[in-house]
Each structure stands twice: as structure tokens, then as C-alpha cells.
N, C-alpha and C positions, 0 to 999 in steps of 0.2 A: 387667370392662372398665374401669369408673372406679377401681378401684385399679392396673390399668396405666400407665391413664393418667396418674395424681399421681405415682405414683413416676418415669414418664419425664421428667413435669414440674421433680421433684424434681430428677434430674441431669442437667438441660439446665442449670439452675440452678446447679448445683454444680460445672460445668463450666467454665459463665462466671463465676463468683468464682475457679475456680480459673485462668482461663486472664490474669486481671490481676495485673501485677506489684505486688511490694511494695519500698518503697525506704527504705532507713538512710540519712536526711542526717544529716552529724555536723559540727559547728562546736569548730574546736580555736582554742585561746589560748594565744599563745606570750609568754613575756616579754621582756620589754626584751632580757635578752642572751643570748638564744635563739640559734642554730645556724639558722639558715634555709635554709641549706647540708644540714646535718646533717638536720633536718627531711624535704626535699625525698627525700633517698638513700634514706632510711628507707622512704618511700613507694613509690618508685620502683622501688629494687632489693630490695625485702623483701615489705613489707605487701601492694601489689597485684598480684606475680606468685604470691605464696601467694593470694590470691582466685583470680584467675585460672587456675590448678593444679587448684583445688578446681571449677569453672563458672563462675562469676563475673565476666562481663563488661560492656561497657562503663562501668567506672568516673571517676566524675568529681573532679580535683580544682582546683577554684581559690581563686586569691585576690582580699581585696578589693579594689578600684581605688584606692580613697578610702588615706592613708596613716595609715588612722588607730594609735592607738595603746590599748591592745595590737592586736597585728597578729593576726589570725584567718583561719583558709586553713577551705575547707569541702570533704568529701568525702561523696559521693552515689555510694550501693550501690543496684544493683539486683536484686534477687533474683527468680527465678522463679514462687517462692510463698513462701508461709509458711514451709510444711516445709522449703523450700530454707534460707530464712534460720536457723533453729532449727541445721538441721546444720551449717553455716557456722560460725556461734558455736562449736559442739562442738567444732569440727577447728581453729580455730584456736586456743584456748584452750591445745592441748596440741603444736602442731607446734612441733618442736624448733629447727627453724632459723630462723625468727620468733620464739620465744623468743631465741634469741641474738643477732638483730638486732635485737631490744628492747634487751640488755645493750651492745650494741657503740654503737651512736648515741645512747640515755637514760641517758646515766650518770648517776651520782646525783652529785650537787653541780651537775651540767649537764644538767639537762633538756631536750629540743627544747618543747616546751610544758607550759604549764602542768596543763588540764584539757581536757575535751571535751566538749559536749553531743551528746544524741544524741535524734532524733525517729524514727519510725517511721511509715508512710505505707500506704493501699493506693491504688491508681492508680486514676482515675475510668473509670466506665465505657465514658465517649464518648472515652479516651483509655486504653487498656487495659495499652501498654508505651512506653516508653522511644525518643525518636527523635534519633538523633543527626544531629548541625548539620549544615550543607554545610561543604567548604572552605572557611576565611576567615569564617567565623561565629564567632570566640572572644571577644567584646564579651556575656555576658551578667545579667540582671535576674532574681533570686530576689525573688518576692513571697509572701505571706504576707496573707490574710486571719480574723482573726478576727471570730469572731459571738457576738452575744450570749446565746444558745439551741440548742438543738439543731438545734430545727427553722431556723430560719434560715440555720445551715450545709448542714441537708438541702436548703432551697430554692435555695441560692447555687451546690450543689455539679448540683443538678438544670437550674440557668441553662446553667452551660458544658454540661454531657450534650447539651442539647436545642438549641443555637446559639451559644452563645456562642462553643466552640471554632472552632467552624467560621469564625465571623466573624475569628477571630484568622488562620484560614487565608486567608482572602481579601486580609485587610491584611497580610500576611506578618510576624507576628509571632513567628514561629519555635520553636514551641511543640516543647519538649524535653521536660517530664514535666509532669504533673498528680497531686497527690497528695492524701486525705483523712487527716489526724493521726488515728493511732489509740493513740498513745503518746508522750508529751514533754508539757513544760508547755503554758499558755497556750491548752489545747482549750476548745470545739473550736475549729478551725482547716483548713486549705487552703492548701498551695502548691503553687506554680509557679514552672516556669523558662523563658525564653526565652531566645533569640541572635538576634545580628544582627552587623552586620560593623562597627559602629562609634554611638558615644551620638547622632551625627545620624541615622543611620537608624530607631535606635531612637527618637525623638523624633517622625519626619516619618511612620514606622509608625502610633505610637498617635494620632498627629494623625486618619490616615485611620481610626481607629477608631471615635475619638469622634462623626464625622458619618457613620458607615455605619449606613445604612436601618434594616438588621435589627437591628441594636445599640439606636438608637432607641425602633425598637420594643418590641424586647424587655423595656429597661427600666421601661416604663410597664406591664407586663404584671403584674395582679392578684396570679399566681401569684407576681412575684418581689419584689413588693413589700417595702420592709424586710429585706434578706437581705443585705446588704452593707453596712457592715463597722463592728464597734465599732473595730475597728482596723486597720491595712497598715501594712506594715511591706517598705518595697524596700533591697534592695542591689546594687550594683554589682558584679559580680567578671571576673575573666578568667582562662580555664582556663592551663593549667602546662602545660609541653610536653611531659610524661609524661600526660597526663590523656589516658583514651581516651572523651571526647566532647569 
């Protein structure tokens, strides 16, 4: 009877790890006389109907607001699992017509960018998959909290599970993914992305954040004390009109 029981235990467990998404956010760097043009196609009519071929949906791609320089566009993959992601990598690797739309837009002596970072993510618990914006939500805020410890991330990551998110729902802060770094520099770490329809809603949102009750509360709470953050790091971006979130 109690080894029944532990193993049912077991894949109740193992059900709920498997049933949260994992996400590839990738940061590309284009140079000064990059193709942006060239860039955009590549994405467009190549790279993300070959994801999408394969499972692969709602993919996200934007750029920064800010005009900074070099210019950096970000793309956010969601994958079903793990094993989703691993086969992914496999099949594109060797699909042929993605190879050739590498050769047609990356030419050598004209690159559309220069490099690309890539992090890897699993999705928190109290936020399991991926939710895409309302219409007219293309205003969005990639944040990034670093911690100094492990456990600090475990506590930071246990804040949102237990209210935090939820408080974001209240104040409508348009909560699109939550993710735990389980791969890329700068660990450990946590992001997030939100939408909103414009930088004053977004500003008049987190206003209402900052004096809500439970928020308040929360932060004084024992449990979460110290968990937040040797570092934050925000960016502004706005999705591409190929981007399906």
C-alpha cells in the first residue's frame, strides 16, 4: 500500500514538471550595416514557419524601443517540454530549406547579425505556460531578477507562486511568461515578461502595484525576506508584426 502510494506520488509529480513549459529566450546583435530588412524575412518566412512545421508555437519576436546601438531584436521559444526542445534542436539542425535560407539572407561578407545569446528557462509553477497579450497589448517590459544565492532565488521564485502573480493580475500587469534560468549566464536568475498597450499604462499599472494590500504585505513576510535582487535589469521592446504573441 505505501509503495503505491509513493510511486503515485511520484507521477503526480512528474506530471506537473512535465506539464510546464520551457522557453529559449535568444538576444541577437546586429551591426551597424546589418539588413534589418534582411533579418526580419529570414525570421519571418524561414526560421519561424520551420518551428511552427515542427509544433512550435506561439513564438515571440521583438525589438528594442530604446534606439540603442547595436540594435538587438529578442526571440522567445516556447516549448512543450524538455524533450520537445532537444528534438527541435535535432530537426533544425539538418532541415534543408533552413539551411538554404541561412545561405540566401547570411551571406558572408553581409551578415544580418552579428551573434546571439541564448538563455533557457522552465516556467514557474503558479504560471505553468505561456499567455498571449490581448489585441493592442504590443508595448512590452522583459525584466530579469538576479539573486545572490540560490536559495534567494528559490524564495523570490516561491513569492510569485504563492501571490505575487496573482497581484500582477489584479493590477493588470499583463503577465505573458515567468521563467526560472536554468541555463545562460548571470544564474541564478528569473524572468519575466509583460504587456500593456502603451509606457503610461504601463507606469499607472505598477503605480497600482506598489500600494496594493497584498503586495504590502507580502513583502514584509519572513519568508521572503532578502530575496530580491542583487540585480534587475528592464527592457523595453515591441513585438514585429510577424511575431505571434
Amino acid at each position: 500500500m505505501k509503495k503505491t502510494f509513493l510511486i503515485t506520488a511520484f507521477l503526480f509529480c512528474f506530471n506537473l514538471f512535465a506539464q510546464k513549459e520551457f522557453y529559449e529566450l535568444r538576444t541577437y546583435e546586429l551591426f551597424q550595416s546589418s539588413s534589418v530588412n534582411s533579418f526580419n524575412q529570414y525570421f519571418e518566412k524561414a526560421f519561424i514557419p520551420t518551428l511552427n512545421k515542427l509544433g512550435v508555437k506561439n513564438i515571440g519576436v521583438f525589438k528594442e524601443v530604446s534606439e540603442s546601438l547595436p540594435s538587438k531584436f529578442y526571440l522567445l521559444i516556447p516549448y512543450e517540454s524538455f524533450d520537445k526542445y532537444q528534438a527541435v534542436v535535432a530537426e533544425i539542425a539538418i532541415d534543408s530549406e533552413l539551411i538554404s535560407a541561412s545561405k540566401t539572407y547570411n551571406l558572408y561578407g553581409k551578415p544580418i547579425f552579428n551573434r546571439y545569446d541564448t538563455s533557457l528557462y522552465i516556467a514557474f509553477d503558479g504560471f505553468p505556460k505561456i499567455s498571449k497579450p490581448a489585441a493592442g497589448k504590443g508595448f512590452f517590459e522583459l525584466r530579469t531578477y538576479e539573486s545572490f544565492s540560490q536559495d534567494a532565488a528559490r524564495r523570490k521564485v516561491n513569492m510569485f507562486n504563492e501571490g505575487e502573480i496573482k497581484i500582477f493580475d489584479d493590477v493588470e500587469l499583463g503577465s505573458v511568461f515567468f521563467g526560472e534560468k536554468i541555463a545562460g549566464d548571470r544564474m541564478p536568475c528569473l524572468t519575466y515578461l509583460l504587456s500593456f498597450d502603451s509606457l503610461q499604462e504601463r507606469n499607472n499599472n505598477w503605480d497600482d502595484f506598489r500600494v496594493h494590500p497584498d503586495w504590502i504585505r507580502m513583502k514584509n513576510e519572513e519568508a521572503y525576506k532578502n530575496s530580491c535582487c542583487t540585480s534587475i535589469t528592464r527592457v523595453f521592446l515591441s513585438s514585429l508584426p510577424f511575431s505571434q504573441l
